[in-house]
ZAMARGU-4260 file (C-alpha; in steps of 0.2 Angstrom, whole numbers, plus 5000, padded with zeros to 4 digits):
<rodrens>
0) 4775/3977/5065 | 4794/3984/5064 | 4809/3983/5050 | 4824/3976/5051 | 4839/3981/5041
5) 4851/3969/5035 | 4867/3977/5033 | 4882/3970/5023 | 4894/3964/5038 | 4912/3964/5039
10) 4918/3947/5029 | 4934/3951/5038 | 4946/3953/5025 | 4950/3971/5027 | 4938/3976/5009
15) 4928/3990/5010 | 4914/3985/4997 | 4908/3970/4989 | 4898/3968/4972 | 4880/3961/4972
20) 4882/3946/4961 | 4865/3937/4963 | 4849/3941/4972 | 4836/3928/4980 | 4823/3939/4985
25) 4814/3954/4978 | 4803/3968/4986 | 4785/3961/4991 | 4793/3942/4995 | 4792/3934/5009
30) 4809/3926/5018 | 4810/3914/5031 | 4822/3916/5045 | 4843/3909/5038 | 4833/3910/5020
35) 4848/3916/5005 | 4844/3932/5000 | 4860/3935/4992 | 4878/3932/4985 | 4891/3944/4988
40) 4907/3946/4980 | 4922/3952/4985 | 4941/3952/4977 | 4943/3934/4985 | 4927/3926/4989
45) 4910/3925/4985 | 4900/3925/5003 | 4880/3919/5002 | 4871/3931/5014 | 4856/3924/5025
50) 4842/3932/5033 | 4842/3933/5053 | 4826/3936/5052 | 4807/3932/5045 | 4798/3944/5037
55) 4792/3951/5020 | 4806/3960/5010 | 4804/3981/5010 | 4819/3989/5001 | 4835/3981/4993
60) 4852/3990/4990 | 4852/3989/4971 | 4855/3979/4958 | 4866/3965/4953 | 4885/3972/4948
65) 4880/3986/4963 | 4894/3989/4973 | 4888/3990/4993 | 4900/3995/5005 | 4901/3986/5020
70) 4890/3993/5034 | 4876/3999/5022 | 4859/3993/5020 | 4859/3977/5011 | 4839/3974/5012
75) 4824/3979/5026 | 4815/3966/5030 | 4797/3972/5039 | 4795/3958/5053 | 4779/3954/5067
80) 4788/3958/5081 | 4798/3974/5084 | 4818/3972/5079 | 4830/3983/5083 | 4841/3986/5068
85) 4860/3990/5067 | 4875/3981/5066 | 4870/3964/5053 | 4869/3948/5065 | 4863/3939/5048
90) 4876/3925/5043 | 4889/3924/5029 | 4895/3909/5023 | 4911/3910/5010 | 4912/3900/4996
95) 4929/3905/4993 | 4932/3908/4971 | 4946/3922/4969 | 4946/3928/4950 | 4962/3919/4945
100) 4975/3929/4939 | 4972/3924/4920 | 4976/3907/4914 | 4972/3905/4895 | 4973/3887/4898
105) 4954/3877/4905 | 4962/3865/4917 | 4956/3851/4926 | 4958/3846/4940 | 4959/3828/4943
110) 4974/3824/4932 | 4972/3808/4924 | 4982/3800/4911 | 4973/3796/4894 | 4979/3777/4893
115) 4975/3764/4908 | 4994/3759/4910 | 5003/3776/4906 | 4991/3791/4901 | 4990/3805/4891
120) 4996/3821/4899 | 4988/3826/4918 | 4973/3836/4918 | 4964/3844/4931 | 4949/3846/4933
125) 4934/3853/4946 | 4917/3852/4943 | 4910/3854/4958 | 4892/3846/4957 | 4887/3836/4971
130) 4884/3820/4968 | 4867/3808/4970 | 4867/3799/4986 | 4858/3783/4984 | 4844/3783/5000
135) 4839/3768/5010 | 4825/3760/5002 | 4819/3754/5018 | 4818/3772/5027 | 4803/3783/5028
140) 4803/3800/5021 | 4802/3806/5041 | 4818/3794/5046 | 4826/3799/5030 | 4824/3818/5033
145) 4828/3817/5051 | 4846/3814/5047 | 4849/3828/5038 | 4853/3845/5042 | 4846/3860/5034
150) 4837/3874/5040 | 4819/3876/5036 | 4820/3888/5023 | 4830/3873/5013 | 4820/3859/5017
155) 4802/3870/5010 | 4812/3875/4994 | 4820/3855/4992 | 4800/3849/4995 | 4793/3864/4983
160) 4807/3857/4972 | 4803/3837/4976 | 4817/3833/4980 | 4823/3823/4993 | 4836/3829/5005
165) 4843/3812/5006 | 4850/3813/4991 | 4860/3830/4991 | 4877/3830/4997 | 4881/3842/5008
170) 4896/3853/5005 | 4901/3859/5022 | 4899/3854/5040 | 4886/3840/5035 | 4876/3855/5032
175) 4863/3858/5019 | 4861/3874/5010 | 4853/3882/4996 | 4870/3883/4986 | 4869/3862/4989
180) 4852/3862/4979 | 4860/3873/4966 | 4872/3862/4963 | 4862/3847/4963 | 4847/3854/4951
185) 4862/3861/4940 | 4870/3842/4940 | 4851/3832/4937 | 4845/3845/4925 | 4840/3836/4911
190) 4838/3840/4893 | 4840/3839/4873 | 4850/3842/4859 | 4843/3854/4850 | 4842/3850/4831
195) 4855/3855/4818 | 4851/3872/4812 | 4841/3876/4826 | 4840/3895/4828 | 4843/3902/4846
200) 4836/3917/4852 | 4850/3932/4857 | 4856/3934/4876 | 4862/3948/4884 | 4873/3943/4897
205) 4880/3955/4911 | 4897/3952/4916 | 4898/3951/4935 | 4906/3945/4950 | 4920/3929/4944
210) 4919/3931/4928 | 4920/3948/4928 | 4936/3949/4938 | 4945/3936/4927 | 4940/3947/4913
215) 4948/3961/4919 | 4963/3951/4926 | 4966/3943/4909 | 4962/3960/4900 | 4976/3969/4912
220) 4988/3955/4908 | 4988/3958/4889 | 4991/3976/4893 | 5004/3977/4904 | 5015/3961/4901
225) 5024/3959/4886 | 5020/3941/4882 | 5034/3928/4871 | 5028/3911/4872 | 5042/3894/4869
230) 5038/3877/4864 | 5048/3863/4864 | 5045/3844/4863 | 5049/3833/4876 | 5049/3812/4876
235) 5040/3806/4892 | 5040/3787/4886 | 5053/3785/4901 | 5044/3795/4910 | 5025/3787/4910
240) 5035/3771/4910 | 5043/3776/4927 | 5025/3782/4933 | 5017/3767/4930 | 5028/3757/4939
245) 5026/3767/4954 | 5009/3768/4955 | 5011/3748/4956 | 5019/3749/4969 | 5013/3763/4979
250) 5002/3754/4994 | 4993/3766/5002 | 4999/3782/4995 | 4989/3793/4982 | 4989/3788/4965
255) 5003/3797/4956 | 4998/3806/4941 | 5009/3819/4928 | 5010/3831/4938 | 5019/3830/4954
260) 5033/3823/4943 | 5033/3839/4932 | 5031/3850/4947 | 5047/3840/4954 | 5055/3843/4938
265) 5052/3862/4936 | 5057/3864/4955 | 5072/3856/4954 | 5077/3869/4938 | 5071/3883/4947
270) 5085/3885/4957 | 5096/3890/4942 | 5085/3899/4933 | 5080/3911/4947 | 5071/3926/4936
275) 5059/3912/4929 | 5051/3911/4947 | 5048/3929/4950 | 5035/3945/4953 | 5036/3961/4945
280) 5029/3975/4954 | 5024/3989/4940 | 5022/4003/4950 | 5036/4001/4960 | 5044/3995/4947
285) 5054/3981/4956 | 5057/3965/4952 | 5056/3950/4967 | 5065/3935/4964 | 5057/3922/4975
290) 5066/3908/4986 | 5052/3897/4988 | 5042/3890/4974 | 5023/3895/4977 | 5017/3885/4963
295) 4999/3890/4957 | 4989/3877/4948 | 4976/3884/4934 | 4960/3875/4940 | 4943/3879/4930
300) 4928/3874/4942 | 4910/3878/4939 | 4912/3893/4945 | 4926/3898/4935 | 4946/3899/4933
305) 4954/3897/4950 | 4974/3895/4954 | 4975/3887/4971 | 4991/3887/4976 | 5006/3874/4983
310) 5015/3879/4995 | 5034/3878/4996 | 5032/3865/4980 | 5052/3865/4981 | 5051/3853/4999
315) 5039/3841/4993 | 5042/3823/4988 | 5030/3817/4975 | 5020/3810/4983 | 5017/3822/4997
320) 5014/3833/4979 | 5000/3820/4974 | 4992/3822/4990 | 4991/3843/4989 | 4986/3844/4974
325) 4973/3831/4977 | 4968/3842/4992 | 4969/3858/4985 | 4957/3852/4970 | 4945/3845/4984
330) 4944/3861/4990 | 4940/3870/4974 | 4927/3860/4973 | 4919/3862/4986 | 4919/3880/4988
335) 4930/3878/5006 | 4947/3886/4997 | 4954/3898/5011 | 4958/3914/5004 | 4978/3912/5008
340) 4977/3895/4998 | 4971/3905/4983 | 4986/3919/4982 | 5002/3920/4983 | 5009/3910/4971
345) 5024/3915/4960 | 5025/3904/4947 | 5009/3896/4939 | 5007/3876/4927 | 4990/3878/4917
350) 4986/3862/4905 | 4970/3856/4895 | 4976/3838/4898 | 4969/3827/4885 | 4963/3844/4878
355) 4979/3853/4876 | 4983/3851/4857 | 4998/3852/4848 | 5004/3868/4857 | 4996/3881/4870
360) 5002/3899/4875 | 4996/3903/4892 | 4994/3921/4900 | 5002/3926/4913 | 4998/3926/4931
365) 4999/3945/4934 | 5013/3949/4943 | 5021/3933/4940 | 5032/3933/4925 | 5030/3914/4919
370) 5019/3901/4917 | 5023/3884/4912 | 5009/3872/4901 | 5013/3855/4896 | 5001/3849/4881
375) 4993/3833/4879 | 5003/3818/4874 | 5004/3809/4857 | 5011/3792/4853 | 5020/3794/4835
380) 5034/3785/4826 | 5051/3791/4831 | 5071/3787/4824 | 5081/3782/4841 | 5098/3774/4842
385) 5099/3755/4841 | 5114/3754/4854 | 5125/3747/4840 | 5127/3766/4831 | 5111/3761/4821
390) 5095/3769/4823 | 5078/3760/4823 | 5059/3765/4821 | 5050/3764/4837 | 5034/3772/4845
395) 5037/3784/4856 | 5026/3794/4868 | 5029/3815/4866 | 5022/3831/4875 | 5025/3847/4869
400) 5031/3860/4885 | 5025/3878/4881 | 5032/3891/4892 | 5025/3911/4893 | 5038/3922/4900
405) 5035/3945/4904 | 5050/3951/4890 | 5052/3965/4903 | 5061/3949/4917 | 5064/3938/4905
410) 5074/3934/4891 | 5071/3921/4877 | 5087/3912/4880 | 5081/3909/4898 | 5066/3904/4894
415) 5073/3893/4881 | 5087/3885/4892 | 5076/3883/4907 | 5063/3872/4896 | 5079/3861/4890
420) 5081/3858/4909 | 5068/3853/4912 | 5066/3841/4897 | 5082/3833/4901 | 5074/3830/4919
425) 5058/3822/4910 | 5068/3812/4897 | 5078/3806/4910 | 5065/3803/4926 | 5078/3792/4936
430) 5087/3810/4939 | 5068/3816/4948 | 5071/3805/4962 | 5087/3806/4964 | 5095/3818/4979
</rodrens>
């Protein structure tokens, strides 16, 4: 008999420490080799550690919302054979989720318009649950199980579980893994209503990991940034007219939703507007005006709020904006983000889509100083000119615009002037495509 200590390796991203956020195992239990034993957070990612070994579990580091620095004991396993510890040879996959700089706003990320021919306002949404895979009738449980791969800690906890590896999807690399089976238990798990009145029992929840960091994000946004919200309402008739005509025509191209036209619309105002895509740095107290548009997109997933980011939204056609975004909300799903497409971004769009209410007022992405979110879209009667110096009733589609600005970079006026761009670009959608 010998131990084995697991230590916390290098996740290669320069941190120091990472929280414990859950544990698998416990003292006394027995682990098989590429078993989870548990899920590490740090400031970008949460990584699911594996043992390298089998054995029965001797120590742990602590408890979950420890921090453990990188190179210390994580667990000791006691294993049959003698193991020579040291350096961690266990594996690490990343599930990459960095805390979001706040977003008030729950966004979805696939947007969708709320009418079949023209929609309501984009939403985007990311629930990430796998989803059930029909098996082949015809197939044995030996042939079916022969196609998939997982390692054997998986496939005894998916049989304890009954259930069929078949029918998971796997996330990464064809691969299945225990974070797969969480999903799919969390996305079958059945159950009731409970009856009006029905009295629930307390629960004391720690705050850890994700949620913690948003918490502490958002918290730091109210503290520092002096926050002035602007509204203004915007016809997008013409708009979701324009829209729906495109996605008629669009062949092979991704379907074009709300989105890429408002981020084309922004982007083209940007350039006048220069203080309305900026970071403030508070300690050195300077203010960077950025050239590029690094657009972040308020994403909430199952695992919470995430921003990933588009790149250089200033270059892209709409199309080529439908097809990131599409992307990039694939990836949030999935957990396979990379760290560099979750930061970096220098002005932020949050929306609750069909959601969104009369009018939102987002926080700020810390240390950005605005963020855009368009509202849900409403048909209502509306007085519009007749042609012959008349006016006439007619229903018309609206969306109110809501802008948070930092008071510190920016004023109201410019926060008020660069909305009214933009809303004469989005009443006026020929203007979007227009070089």
């Amino acid at each position: 008999m010998g131990n084995f200590t697991f230590r916390l390796p290098d996740i290669g991203e320069g941190i120091a420490e990472a929280e414990i956020v859950a544990w698998h195992v416990k003292v006394g239990d027995m682990v098989e080799e590429d078993a989870r034993i548990a899920d590490m957070m740090t400031d970008k990612a949460t990584v699911e550690m594996e043992s390298p070994v089998s054995g029965r579990i001797v120590s742990v580091a602590g408890e979950v919302g420890d921090m453990v620095a990188i190179g210390s004991a994580l667990v000791t396993i006691e294993t049959k054979g003698e193991v020579e510890s040291g350096p961690s040879t266990g594996t690490g996959r990343a599930e990459v989720v960095e805390a979001p700089a706040p977003a008030d706003a729950e966004v979805a990320e696939r947007i969708e318009a709320e009418t079949p021919d023209a929609g309501d306002i984009a939403r985007i949404e990311a629930h990430g649950m796998p989803q059930a895979v029909p098996a082949q009738p015809a197939e044995t449980p030996a042939q079916t199980h022969a196609k998939v791969l997982a390692s054997p800690a998986v496939r005894q906890r998916a049989h304890d579980l009954g259930i069929d590896l078949a029918t998971v999807k796997p996330s990464e690399e064809g691969r299945i893994r225990h974070a797969d089976l969480d999903q799919f238990l969390a996305y079958n798990a059945t159950g009731g209503y409970r009856a009006a009145g029905a009295r629930r029992a307390d629960e004391a929840i720690k705050v850890i990991g994700l949620r913690r960091r948003i918490a502490e994000n958002m918290a730091a946004s109210k503290r520092h940034i002096p926050h002035f919200s602007y509204v203004e309402e915007c016809d997008v008739t013409a708009l979701e007219t324009m829209r729906a005509l495109l996605n008629e025509g669009r062949g092979d191209k991704p379907r074009l939703t709300l989105l890429p036209l408002l981020i084309t619309a922004i982007a083209r105002c940007v350039p006048q507007f220069p203080m309305i895509n900026a970071r403030y740095d508070d300690e050195a107290n300077v203010v960077t005006r950025h050239g590029a548009i690094h657009l972040g997109v308020a994403t909430q997933t199952p695992g919470g709020l995430m921003v990933p980011v588009i790149r250089n939204a200033q270059s892209l056609n709409i199309w080529q904006l439908a097809r990131e975004i599409a992307r990039l909300a694939d990836a949030a799903r999935n957990g396979t983000a990379k760290s560099e497409e979750l930061s970096g971004s220098t002005l932020t769009i949050t929306s609750l889509g069909p959601l969104g209410g009369i009018a939102t007022t987002p926080v700020i992405n810390r240390p950005e100083v605005a963020i855009v979110g368009p509202n849900r879209i409403i048909e209502r009667p509306m007085f519009v000119a007749d042609g012959m110096g008349g006016e006439r009733i007619e229903k018309r589609k609206l969306m109110n615009l809501s802008i948070s600005c930092d008071h510190r970079v920016v004023d109201g006026w410019d926060a008020a002037s660069f909305v009214q761009a933009v809303r004469r670009l989005i009443e006026t959608p020929v203007l979007l495509l227009a070089d």
